[in-house]
C-alpha atoms as a printed R data frame, in Angstrom:
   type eleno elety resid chain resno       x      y      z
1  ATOM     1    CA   UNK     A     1   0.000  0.000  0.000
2  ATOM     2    CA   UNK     A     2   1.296  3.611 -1.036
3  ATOM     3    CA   UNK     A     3   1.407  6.110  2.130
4  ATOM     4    CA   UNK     A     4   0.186  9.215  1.712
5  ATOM     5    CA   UNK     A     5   2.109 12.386  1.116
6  ATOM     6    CA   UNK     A     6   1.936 14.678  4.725
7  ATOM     7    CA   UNK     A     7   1.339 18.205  3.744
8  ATOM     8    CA   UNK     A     8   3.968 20.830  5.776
9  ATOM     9    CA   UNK     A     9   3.735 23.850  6.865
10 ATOM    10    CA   UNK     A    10   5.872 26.561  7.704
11 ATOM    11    CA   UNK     A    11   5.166 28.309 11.456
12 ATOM    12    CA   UNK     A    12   5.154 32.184 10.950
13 ATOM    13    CA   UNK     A    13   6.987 32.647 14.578
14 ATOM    14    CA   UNK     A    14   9.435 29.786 14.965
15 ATOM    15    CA   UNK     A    15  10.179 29.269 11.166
16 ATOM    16    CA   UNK     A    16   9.817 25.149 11.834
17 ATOM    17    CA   UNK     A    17   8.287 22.965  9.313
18 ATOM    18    CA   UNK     A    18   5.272 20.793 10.883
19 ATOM    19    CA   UNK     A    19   2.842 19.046  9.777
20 ATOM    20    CA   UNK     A    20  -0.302 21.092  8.441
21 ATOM    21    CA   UNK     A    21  -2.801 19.523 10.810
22 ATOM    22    CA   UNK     A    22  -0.641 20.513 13.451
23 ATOM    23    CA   UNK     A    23  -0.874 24.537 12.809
24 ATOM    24    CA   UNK     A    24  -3.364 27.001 13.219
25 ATOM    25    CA   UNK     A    25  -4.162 28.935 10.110
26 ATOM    26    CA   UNK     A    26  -4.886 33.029  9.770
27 ATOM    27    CA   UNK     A    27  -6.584 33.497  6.721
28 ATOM    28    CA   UNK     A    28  -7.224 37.191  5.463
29 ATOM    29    CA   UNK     A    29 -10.341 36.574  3.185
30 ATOM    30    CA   UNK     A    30 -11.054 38.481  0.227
31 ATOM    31    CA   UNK     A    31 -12.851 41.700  1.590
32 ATOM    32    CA   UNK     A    32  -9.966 42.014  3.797
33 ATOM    33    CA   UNK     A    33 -11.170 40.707  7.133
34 ATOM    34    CA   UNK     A    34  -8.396 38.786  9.528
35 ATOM    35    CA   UNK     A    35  -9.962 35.155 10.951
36 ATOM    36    CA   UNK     A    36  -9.150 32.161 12.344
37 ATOM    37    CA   UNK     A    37  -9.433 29.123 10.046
38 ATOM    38    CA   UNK     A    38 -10.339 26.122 11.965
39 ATOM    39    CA   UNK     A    39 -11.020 23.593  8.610
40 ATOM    40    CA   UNK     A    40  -7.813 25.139  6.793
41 ATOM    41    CA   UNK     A    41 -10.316 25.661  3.558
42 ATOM    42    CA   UNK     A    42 -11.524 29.128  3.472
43 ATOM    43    CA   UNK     A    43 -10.485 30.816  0.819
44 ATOM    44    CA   UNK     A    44  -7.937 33.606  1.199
45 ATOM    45    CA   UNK     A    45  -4.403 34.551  1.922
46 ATOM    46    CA   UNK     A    46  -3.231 32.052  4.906
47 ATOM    47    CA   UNK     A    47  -0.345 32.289  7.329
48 ATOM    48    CA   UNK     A    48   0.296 29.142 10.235
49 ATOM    49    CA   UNK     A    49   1.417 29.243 13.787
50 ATOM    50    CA   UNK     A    50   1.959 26.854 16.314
51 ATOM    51    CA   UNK     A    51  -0.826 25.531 18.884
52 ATOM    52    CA   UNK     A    52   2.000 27.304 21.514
53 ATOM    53    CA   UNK     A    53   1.232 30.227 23.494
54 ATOM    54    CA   UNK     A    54   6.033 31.168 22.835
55 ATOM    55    CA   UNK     A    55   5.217 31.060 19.355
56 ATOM    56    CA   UNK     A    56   1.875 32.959 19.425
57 ATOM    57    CA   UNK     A    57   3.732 35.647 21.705
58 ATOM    58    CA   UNK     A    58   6.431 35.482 19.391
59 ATOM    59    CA   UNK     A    59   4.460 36.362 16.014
60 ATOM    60    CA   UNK     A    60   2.777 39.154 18.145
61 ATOM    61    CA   UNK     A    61   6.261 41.126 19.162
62 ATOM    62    CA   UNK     A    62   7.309 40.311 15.665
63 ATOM    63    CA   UNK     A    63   3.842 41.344 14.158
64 ATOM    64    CA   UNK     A    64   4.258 38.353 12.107
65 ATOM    65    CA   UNK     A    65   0.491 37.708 11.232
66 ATOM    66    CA   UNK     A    66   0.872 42.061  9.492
67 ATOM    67    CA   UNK     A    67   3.682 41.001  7.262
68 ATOM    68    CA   UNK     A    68   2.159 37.786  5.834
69 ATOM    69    CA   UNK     A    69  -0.946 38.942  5.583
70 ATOM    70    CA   UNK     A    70  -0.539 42.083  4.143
71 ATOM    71    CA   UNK     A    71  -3.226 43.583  6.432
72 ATOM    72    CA   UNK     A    72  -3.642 45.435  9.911
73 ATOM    73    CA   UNK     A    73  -4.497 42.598 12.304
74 ATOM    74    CA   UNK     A    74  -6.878 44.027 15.351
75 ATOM    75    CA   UNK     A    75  -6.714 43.241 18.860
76 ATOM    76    CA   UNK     A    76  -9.883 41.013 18.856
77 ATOM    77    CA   UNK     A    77  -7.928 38.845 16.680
78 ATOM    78    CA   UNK     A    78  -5.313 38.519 18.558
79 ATOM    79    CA   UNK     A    79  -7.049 38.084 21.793
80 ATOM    80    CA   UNK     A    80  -9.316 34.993 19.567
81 ATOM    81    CA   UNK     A    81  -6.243 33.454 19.090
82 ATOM    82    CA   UNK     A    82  -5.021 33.824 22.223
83 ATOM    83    CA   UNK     A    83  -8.008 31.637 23.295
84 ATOM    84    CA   UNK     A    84  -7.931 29.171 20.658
85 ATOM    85    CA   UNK     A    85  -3.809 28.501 21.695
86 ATOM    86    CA   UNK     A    86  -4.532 28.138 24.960
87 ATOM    87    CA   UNK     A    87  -7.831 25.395 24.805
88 ATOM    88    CA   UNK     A    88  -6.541 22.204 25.218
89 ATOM    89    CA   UNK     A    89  -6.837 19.255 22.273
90 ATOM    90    CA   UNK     A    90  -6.467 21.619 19.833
């Protein structure tokens, strides 16, 4: 039986490879609004981080999810992803 190819990611904070299952996704949609992208399909620009609250903090002093996205990110965002790092299981 043929395994299937994993697809990687890049983390926008720690620059380390993972697998894409593994990372959150930021997706800045068409109209220009900044979400989080918990099936990994909306459509959109995209930019992955960690499930870690270092790399989270990290991609926030960097402003990380602003360069990749090409787009002011708001506070509410960040404080949604805060939340979503620090649930557990996900």
């Amino acid at each position: 039986m043929k395994k299937r190819k994993i697809p990687m990611r890049k983390c926008i904070a720690c620059q380390e490879n993972k697998p894409k299952k593994e990372l959150i996704r930021i997706v800045r949609t068409p109209e220009g609004e900044v979400s989080i992208d918990l099936t990994g399909k909306k459509s959109g620009r995209g930019a992955y981080i960690c499930n870690e609250i270092s790399c989270f903090e990290l991609a926030q002093k960097k402003k990380a999810f602003q360069n990749q996205l090409s787009v002011q990110v708001s506070d509410s965002v960040y404080e949604e992803l805060k939340n979503q790092v620090r649930e557990p299981g996900n």
